[in-house]
C-alpha positions as CSV (number, residue, x, y, z in Angstrom):
1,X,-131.9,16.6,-57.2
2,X,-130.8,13.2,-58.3
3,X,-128.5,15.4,-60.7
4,X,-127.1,17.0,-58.5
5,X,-126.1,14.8,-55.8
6,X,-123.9,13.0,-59.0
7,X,-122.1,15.8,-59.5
8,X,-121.5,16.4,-55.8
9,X,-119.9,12.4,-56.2
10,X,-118.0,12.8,-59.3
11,X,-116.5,15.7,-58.0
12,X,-115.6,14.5,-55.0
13,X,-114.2,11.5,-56.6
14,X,-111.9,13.8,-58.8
15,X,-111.0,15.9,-55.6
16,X,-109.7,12.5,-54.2
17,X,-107.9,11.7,-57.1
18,X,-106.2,15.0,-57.1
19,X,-105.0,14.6,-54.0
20,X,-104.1,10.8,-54.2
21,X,-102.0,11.8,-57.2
22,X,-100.6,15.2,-55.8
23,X,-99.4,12.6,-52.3
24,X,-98.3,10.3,-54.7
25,X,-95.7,12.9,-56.2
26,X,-94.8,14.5,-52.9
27,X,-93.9,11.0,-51.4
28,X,-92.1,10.1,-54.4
29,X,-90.3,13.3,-54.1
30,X,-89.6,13.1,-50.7
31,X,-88.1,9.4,-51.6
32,X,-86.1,10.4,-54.1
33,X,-84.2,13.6,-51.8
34,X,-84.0,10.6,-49.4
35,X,-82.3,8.7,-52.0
36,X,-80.7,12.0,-53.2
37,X,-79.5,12.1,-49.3
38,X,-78.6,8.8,-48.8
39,X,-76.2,9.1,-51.7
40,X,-74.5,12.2,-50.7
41,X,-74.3,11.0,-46.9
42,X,-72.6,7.4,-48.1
43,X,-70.2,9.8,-50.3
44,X,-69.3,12.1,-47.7
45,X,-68.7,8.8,-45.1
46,X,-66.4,7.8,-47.8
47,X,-64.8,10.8,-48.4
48,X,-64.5,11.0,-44.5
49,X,-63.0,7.5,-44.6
50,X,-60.6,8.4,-47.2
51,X,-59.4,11.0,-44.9
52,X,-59.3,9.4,-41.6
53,X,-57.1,6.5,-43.3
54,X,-54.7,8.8,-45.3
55,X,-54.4,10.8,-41.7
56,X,-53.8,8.0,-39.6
57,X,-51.2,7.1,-42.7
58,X,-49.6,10.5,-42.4
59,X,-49.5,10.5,-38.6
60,X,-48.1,6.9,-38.4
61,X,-45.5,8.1,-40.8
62,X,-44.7,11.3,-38.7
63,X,-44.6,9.1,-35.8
64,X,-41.9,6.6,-37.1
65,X,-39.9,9.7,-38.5
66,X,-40.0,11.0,-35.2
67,X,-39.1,7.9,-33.7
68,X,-36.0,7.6,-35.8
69,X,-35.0,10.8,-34.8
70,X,-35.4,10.5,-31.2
71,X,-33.3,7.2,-31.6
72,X,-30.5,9.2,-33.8
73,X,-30.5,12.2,-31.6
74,X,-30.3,9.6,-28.1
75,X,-27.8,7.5,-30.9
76,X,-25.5,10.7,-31.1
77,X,-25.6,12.1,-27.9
78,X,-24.6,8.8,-26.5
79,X,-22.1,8.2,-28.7
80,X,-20.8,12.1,-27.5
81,X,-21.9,11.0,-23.7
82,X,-19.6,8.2,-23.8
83,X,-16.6,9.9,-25.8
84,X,-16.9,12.6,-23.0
85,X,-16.9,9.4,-20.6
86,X,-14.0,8.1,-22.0
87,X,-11.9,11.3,-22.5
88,X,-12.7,12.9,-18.8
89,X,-11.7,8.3,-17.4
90,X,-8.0,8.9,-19.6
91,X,-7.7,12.6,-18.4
92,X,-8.2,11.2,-14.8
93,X,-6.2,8.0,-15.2
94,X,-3.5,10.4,-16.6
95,X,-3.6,12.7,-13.8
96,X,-3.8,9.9,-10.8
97,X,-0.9,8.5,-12.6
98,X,0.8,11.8,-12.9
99,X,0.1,12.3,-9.6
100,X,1.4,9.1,-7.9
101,X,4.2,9.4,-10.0
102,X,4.8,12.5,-7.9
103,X,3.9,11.2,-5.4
104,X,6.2,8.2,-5.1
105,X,9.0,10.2,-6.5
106,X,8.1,12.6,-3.1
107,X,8.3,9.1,-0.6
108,X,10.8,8.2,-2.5
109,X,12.9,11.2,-1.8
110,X,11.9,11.5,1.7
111,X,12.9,7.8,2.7
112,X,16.1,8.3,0.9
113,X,16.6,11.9,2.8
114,X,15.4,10.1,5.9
115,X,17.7,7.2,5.5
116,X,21.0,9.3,4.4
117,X,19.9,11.2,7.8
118,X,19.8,8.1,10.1
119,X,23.0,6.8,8.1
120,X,24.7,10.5,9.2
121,X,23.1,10.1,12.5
122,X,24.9,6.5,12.9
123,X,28.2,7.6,12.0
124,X,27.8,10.4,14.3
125,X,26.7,7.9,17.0
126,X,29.7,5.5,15.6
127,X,32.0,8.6,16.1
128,X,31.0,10.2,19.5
129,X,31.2,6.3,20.7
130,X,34.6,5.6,19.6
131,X,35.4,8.5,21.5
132,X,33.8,6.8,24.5
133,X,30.2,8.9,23.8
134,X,27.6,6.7,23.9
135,X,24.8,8.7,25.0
136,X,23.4,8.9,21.0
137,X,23.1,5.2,21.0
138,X,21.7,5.3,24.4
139,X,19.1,7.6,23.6
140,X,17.9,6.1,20.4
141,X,17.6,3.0,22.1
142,X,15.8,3.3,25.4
143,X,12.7,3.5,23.8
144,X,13.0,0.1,22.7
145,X,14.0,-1.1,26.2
146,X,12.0,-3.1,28.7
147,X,11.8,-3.1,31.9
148,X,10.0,-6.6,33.5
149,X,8.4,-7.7,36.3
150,X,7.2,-11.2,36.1
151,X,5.9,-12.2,40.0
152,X,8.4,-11.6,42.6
153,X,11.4,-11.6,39.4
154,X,12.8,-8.3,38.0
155,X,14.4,-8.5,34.8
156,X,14.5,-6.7,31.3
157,X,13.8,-6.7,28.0
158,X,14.0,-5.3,24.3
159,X,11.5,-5.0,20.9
160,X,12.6,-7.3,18.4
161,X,9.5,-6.0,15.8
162,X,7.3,-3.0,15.2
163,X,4.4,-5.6,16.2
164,X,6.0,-5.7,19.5
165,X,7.7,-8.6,20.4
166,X,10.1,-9.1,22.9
167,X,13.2,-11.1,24.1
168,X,14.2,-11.4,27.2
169,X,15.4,-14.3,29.4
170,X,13.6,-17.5,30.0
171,X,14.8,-17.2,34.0
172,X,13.1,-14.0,33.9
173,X,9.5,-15.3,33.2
174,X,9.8,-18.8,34.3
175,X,6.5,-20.0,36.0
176,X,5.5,-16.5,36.5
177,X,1.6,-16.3,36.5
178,X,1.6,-12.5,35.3
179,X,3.9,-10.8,33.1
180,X,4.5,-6.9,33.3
181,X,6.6,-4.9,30.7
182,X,7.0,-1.3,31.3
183,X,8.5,1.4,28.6
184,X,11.0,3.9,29.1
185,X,8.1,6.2,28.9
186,X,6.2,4.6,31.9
187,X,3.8,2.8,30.0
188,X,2.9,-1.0,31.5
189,X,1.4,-3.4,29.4
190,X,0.6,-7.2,30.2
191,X,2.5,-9.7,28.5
192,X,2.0,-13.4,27.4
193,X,4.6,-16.4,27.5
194,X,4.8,-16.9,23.4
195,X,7.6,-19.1,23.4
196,X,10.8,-20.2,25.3
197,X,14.2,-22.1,24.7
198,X,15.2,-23.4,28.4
199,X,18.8,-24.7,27.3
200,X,19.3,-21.8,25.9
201,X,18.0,-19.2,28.3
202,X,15.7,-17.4,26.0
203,X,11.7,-16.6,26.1
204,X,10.2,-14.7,23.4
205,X,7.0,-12.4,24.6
206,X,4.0,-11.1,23.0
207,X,2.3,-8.1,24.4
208,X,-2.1,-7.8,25.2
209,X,-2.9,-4.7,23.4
210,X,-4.1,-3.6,20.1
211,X,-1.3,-3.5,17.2
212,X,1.2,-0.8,17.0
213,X,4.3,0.5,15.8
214,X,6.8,0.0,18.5
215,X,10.6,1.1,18.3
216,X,12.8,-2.1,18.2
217,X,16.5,-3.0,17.8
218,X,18.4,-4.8,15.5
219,X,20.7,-7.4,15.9
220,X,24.2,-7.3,15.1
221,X,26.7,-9.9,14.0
222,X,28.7,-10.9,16.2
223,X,31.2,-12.8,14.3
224,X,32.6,-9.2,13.4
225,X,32.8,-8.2,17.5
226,X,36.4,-7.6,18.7
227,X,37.6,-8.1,22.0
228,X,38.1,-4.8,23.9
229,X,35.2,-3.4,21.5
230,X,33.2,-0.9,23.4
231,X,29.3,-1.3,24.5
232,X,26.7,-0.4,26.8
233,X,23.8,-2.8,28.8
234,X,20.7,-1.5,29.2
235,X,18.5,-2.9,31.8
236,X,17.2,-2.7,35.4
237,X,19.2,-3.4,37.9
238,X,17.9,-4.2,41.2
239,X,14.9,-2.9,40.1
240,X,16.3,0.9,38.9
241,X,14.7,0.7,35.4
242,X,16.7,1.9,32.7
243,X,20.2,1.9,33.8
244,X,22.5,2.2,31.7
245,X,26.2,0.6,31.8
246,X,29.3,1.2,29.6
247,X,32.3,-1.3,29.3
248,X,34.2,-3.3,27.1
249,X,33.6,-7.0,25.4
250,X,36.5,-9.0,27.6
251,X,36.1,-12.1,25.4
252,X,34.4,-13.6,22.7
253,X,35.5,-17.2,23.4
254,X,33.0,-18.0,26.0
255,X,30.6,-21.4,26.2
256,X,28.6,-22.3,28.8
257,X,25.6,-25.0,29.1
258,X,26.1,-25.0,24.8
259,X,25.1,-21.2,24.9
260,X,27.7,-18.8,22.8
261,X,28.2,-15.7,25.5
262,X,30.2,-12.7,25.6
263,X,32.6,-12.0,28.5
264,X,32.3,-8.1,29.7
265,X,33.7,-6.1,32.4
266,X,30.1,-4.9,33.0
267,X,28.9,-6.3,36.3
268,X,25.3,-7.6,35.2
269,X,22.9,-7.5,38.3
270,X,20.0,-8.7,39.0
271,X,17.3,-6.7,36.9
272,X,19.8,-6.7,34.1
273,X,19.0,-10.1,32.8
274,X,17.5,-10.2,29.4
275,X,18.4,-6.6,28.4
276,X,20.3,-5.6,25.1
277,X,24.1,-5.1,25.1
278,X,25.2,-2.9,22.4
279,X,27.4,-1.6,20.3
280,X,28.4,1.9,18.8
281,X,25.9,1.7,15.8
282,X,23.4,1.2,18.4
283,X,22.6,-2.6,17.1
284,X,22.7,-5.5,19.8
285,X,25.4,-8.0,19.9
286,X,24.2,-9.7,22.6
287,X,21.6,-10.2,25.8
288,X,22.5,-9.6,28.9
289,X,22.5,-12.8,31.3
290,X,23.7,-13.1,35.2
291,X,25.2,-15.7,36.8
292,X,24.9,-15.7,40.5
293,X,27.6,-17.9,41.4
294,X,30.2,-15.1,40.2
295,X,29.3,-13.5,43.6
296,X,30.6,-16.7,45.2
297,X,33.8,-15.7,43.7
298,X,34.0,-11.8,44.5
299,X,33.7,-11.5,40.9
300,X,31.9,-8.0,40.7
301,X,33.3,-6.5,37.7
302,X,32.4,-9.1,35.7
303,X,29.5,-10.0,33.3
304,X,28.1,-12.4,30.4
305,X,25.8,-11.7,27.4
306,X,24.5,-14.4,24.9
307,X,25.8,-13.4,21.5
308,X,23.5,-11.8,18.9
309,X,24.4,-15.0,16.2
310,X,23.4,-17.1,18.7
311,X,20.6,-15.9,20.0
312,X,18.8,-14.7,16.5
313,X,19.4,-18.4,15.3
314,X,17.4,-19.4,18.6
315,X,14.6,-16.6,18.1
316,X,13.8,-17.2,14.5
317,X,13.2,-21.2,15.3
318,X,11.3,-19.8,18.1
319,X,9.0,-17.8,16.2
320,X,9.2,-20.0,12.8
321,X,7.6,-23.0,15.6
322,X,4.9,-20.7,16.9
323,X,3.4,-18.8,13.6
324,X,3.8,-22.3,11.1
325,X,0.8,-23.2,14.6
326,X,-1.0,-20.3,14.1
């Protein structure tokens, strides 16, 4: 019995050694494909690595070479951009010039059609006048005529600028509180007192209304005015606007009060005052001016006009006094 319960113990000591030794060898298997793993695993990570650096590498590279071709290709095109700029700015530089050459050679041919035209016109005016027709002259001037109407005193008036000035005479407008011009066309407009010469009868007027291009009349010289010269005064007689009056220059040596005047055998009326006397070019050589005590005298057929030398020299003090103010 004792026999047997030995055996039973040695052989279940062996059986435990068996299988001590047989876990023994499976764990240090099992370590060793761990180990075996392990290895592989860090070498694949590696590899990996290697990979994911030479990738990045490559890509960066692609990215730079793309880079430098986007700049290149923006490089070109702008470069073809701007050359296309610069070609279509000279074409149209070219062209505008072109075209205001043409342009100005066009204006230039008009004004120089237009002027050979009011030059033909004139000598036709000159013409028909030296054959006693004045109605040309007349007719090109009224619209720079005046009729005006300053308080209870009728005179007249004429454009001196495309602004719309106008002369007329100081008596005309003296102390008035309100100043009317009206056109030949019937349009009134309110006028202001710019400046005036008492000594020598003259006022210089200004208009209240928006700028615009009036008609006006030119002055003449009167040095070169003969006596028995034909002319025509335009004005408003008692208050008939736009009369018109056709006589001859009497004399030339007239002085009065240290004003240069005209003698005419035009009887200037009331209302006349201050409107233009002209000649057969239709230019003014001199404003009209009444004297009251030649009714004293029975002097009807008789009338004075300040000559156009004279009176210019007054107007451009006039108006050289009131714009060096403005």
């Amino acid at each position: 019995m004792e026999r047997a319960y030995q055996l039973f113990a040695v052989s279940f000591i062996l059986i435990l050694l068996t299988a001590g030794v047989t876990y023994r060898l499976t764990l240090n298997s099992v370590e060793t494909r761990l180990d075996d793993f392990e290895t592989q695993f860090t070498s694949m990570q590696s590899q990996v690595d290697s990979k994911q650096t030479t990738v990045s590498a490559e890509l960066g590279a692609l990215r730079r070479d793309l880079e430098a071709n986007t700049d290149a290709i923006r490089q070109a095109f702008g470069e073809k951009f701007t050359q296309l700029e610069q070609a279509v700015s000279v074409t149209q530089q070219q062209s505008e010039t072109q075209l205001s050459t043409a342009l100005a050679d066009i204006i230039a041919s008009v004004k120089d059609v237009q002027q050979r035209s009011t030059e033909v016109e004139r000598k036709v005016q000159t013409v028909a006048a030296d054959n006693g027709d004045f109605s040309g002259v007349v007719e090109q001037a009224t619209s720079s005529v005046l009729s005006i109407q300053a308080g209870m005193t009728i005179g007249s008036g004429f454009f001196i600028t495309p602004e719309g000035l106008v002369v007329t005479n100081f008596h005309v407008v003296q102390g008035a509180p309100d100043i009317k011009v009206i056109t030949s066309n019937k349009v009134t407009y309110r006028a202001t007192l710019l400046s005036y010469d008492e000594a020598a009868d003259l006022a210089l007027l200004r208009l209240v209304t928006p700028s615009q291009d009036f008609p006006f009349l030119q002055f003449a010289n009167s040095d070169e005015v003969e006596a028995g010269e034909p002319v025509v005064a335009i004005g408003s007689p008692g208050g008939y606007k736009f009369s018109v009056s056709k006589g001859v220059i009497s004399s030339k040596e007239r002085r009065d009060s240290g004003i240069d005047l005209f003698q005419l055998d035009i009887s200037i009326n009331p209302g006349n005052s201050g409107g233009p006397v002209l000649d057969r070019r239709g230019k003014v050589v001199g404003i009209a001016v009444g004297y009251r005590e030649l009714e004293v005298f029975g002097l009807e057929r008789m009338g004075f006009a300040i000559q156009s030398n004279f009176a210019k020299q007054k107007i451009d003090k006039m108006r050289e006094q009131v714009f060096s103010q403005i």
